[in-house]
C-alpha positions in Angstrom: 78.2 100.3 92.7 78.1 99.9 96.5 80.9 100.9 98.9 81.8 96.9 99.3 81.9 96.3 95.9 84.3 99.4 95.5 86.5 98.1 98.6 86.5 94.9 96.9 87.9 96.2 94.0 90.3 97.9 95.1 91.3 95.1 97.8 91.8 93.0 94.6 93.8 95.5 93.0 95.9 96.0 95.9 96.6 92.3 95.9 97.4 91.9 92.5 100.1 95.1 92.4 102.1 93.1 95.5 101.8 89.8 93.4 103.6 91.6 90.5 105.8 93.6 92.4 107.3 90.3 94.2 108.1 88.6 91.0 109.9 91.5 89.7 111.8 91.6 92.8 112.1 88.1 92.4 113.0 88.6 88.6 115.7 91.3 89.9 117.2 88.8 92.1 117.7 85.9 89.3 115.1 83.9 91.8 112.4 84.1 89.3 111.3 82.6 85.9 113.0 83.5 82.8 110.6 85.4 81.4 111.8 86.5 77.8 111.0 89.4 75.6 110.5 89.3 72.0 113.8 89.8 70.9 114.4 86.6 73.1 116.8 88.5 76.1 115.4 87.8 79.6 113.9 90.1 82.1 116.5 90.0 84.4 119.3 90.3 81.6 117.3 93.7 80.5 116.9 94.9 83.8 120.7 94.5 85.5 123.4 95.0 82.7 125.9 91.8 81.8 129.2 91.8 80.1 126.8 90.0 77.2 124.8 93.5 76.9 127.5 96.1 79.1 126.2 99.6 80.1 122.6 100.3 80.5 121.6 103.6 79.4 119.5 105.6 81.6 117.8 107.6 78.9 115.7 104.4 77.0 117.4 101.4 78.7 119.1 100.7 75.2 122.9 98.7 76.1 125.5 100.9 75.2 128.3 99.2 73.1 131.7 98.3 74.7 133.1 99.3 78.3 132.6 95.2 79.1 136.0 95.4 81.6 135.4 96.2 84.7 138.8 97.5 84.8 137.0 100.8 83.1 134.7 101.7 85.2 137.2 101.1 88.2 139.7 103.8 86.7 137.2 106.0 86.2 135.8 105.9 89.2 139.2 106.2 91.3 140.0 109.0 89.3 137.1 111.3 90.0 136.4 109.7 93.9 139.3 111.8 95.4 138.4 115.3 94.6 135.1 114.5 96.5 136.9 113.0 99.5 134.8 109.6 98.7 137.1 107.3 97.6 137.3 104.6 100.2 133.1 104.9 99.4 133.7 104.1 95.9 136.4 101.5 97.3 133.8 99.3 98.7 131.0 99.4 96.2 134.2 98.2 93.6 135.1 95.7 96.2 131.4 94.4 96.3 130.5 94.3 93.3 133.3 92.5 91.8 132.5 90.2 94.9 128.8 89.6 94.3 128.1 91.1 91.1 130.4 90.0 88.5 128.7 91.1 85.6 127.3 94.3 86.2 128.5 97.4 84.9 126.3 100.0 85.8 126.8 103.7 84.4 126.0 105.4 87.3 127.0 105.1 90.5 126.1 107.2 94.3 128.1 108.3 97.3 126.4 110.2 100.0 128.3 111.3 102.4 126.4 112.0 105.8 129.2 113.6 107.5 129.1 116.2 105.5 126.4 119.0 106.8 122.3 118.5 105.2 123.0 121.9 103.8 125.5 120.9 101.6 125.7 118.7 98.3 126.1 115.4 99.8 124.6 112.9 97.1 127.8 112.4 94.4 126.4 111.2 91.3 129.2 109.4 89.2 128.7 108.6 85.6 131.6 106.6 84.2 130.9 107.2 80.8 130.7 110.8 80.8 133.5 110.7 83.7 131.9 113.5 85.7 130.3 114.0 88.5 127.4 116.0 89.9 126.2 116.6 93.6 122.8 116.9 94.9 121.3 118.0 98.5 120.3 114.8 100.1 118.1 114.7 103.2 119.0 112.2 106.5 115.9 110.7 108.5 115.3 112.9 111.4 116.1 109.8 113.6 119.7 110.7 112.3 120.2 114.1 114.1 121.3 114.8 117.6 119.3 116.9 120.0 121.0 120.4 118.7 118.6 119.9 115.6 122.1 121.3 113.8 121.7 119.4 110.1 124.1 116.9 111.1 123.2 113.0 111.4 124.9 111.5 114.5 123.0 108.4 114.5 122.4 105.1 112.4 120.2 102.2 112.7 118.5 99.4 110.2 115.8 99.0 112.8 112.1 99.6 112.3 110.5 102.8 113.4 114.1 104.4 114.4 113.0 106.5 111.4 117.4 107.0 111.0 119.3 106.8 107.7 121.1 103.2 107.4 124.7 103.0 106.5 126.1 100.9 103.9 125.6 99.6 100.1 122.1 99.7 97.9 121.5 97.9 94.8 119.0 100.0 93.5 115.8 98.5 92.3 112.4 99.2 90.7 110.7 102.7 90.5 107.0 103.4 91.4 104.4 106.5 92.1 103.1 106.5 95.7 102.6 109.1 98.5 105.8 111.0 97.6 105.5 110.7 93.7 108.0 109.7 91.6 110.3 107.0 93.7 112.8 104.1 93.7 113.0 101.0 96.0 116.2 100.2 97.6 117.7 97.0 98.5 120.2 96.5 101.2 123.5 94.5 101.1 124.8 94.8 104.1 124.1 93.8 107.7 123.9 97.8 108.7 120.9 98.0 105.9 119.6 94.8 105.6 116.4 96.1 106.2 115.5 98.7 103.7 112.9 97.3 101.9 111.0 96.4 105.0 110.9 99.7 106.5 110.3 101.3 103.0 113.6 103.4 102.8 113.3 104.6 99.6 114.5 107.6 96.8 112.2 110.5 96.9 111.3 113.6 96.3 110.7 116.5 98.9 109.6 119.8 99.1 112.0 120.4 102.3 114.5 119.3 100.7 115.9 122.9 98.5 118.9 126.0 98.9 115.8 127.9 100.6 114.4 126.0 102.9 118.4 125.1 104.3 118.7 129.5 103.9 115.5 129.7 106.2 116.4 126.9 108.8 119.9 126.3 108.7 119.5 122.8 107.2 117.5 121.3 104.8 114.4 118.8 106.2 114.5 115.4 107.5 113.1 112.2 106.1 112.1 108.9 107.7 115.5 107.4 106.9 115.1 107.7 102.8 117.4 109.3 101.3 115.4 112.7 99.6 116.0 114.8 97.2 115.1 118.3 96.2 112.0 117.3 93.1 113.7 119.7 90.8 116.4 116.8 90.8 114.9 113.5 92.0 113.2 112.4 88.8 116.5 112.8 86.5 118.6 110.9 89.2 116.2 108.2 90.2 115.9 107.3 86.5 119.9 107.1 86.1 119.8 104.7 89.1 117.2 102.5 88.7 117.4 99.2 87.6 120.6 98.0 88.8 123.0 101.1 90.2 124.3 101.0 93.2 124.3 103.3 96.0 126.6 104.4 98.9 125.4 105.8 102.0 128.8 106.6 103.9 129.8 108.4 106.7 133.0 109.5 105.7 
C-alpha cells in the first residue's frame, strides 16, 4: 500500500469520525433523529437524564430509581454549597437549568472556583445522591495569569487563541481519546463561553497538573483554557460528568 492510498485512508476515516461526532452532538442537542435502542428509549433520552428515567448513574449509565423532583437535588445542593464558599455558583447552574433544562437531573454537578489559588483544590465535585463532596486541583489556561506568574488567573476571555479559561456554565458532553488521552467535550451556555467547542476547551488530564509539581513551582501548570486535572483523578471525574452534568467555572 502506497503512501497515497494510506493518506487516503486515513483522510476517509478522519471524515467519517466528524460525520458521527456531529450527529451525536446533534443527538445531544435534541436536533437530531430519534434514533432508538432496542429496548425502544432514544439516544438522547439515554444520554441526558428525564424525569421519565431520573438520575443517570455514572458507573454503567443504568437510571437510578426516584429523586424525579428537582426540589432534591436543589436542597442538597444548597446544603453542601456553603461550606465551600460556592453557593451563588451552585445558585446559577439551579437557576439555569430549571430555565433551559427542565428535565434533567444530573447526579453530579462542578464548581471551580478560579479565585482560589492553582495550588489549591479548586474543582468541587458535588454528588447529590451521596450528598458529599470532593475537590480536585484544577489547572487555568496560562492566558489566565498575570505577569507575576503567581498561580492566580486574572484574566478571562471566550476568544480564540487567548489560550484563557472562560467563565460561566458547561453542559458537559461526549468523551473521546486524543492528544491528552482520556477527555470530555464541553459546551458553553453562556455569552462569556459560547465558544468552547470551537477553541476545543476541553476536560483533561495533565502531568503538570499534581501536589508536586505546585511544591516545586509554587503553582501547578497551566492549560490552553481547559480545565485539567491531575490523571490520577481525571478519568473517575470525567466519567461522573459526562453525558449531561453541568459545570461551573466561577470566579468567586
Amino acid at each position: 500500500m502506497g503512501n497515497q492510498d494510506t493518506a487516503e485512508i486515513i483522510d476517509e476515516i478522519r471524515q467519517r469520525l466528524e460525520a458521527v461526532n456531529r450527529l451525536f452532538h446533534e443527538l445531544l442537542d435534541g436536533q437530531g433523529p430519534d434514533v432508538s435502542d432496542v429496548h425502544g428509549s432514544s439516544f438522547h433520552e439515554r444520554a441526558y437524564p428525564t424525569e421519565e428515567n431520573a438520575f443517570l448513574s455514572s458507573k454503567d449509565n443504568v437510571p437510578i430509581a426516584g429523586f424525579r423532583d428537582s426540589r432534591y437535588d436543589e436542597a442538597v445542593l444548597r446544603a453542601l454549597a456553603p461550606a465551600h464558599g460556592v453557593l451563588p455558583a451552585i445558585e446559577q447552574m439551579i437557576a439555569l437549568r430549571n430555565m433551559r433544562f427542565p428535565n434533567s437531573r444530573p447526579r453530579y454537578w462542578g464548581v471551580v472556583n478560579f479565585a482560589q489559588h492553582s495550588a489549591e483544590r479548586r474543582l468541587y465535585l458535588f454528588d447529590v445522591v451521596e450528598e458529599k463532596v470532593k475537590s480536585y486541583l484544577c489547572s487555568h489556561g496560562i492566558g489566565s495569569e498575570g505577569p507575576d506568574d503567581d498561580g492566580i488567573a486574572e484574566k478571562f476571555s471566550n476568544n480564540s487563541g487567548s489560550k484563557c479559561t472562560s467563565l460561566g456554565i458547561y453542559r458537559c458532553a461526549e468523551t473521546y481519546t486524543g492528544s491528552n488521552g482520556y477527555s470530555m467535550r464541553l459546551d458553553g451556555l453562556e455569552y462569556t463561553n459560547s465558544n468552547a467547542r470551537k477553541r476545543f476547551i476541553v476536560m483533561h488530564g495533565a502531568h503538570y497538573v499534581s501536589k508536586q509539581y505546585a511544591n516545586r513551582h509554587g503553582r501547578i501548570g497551566r492549560s490552553e483554557g481547559c480545565p485539567a486535572l491531575a490523571h490520577k483523578h481525571s478519568t473517575r471525574v470525567i466519567d461522573q460528568l459526562k453525558f449531561g452534568s453541568f459545570l461551573n467555572h466561577w470566579n468567586g
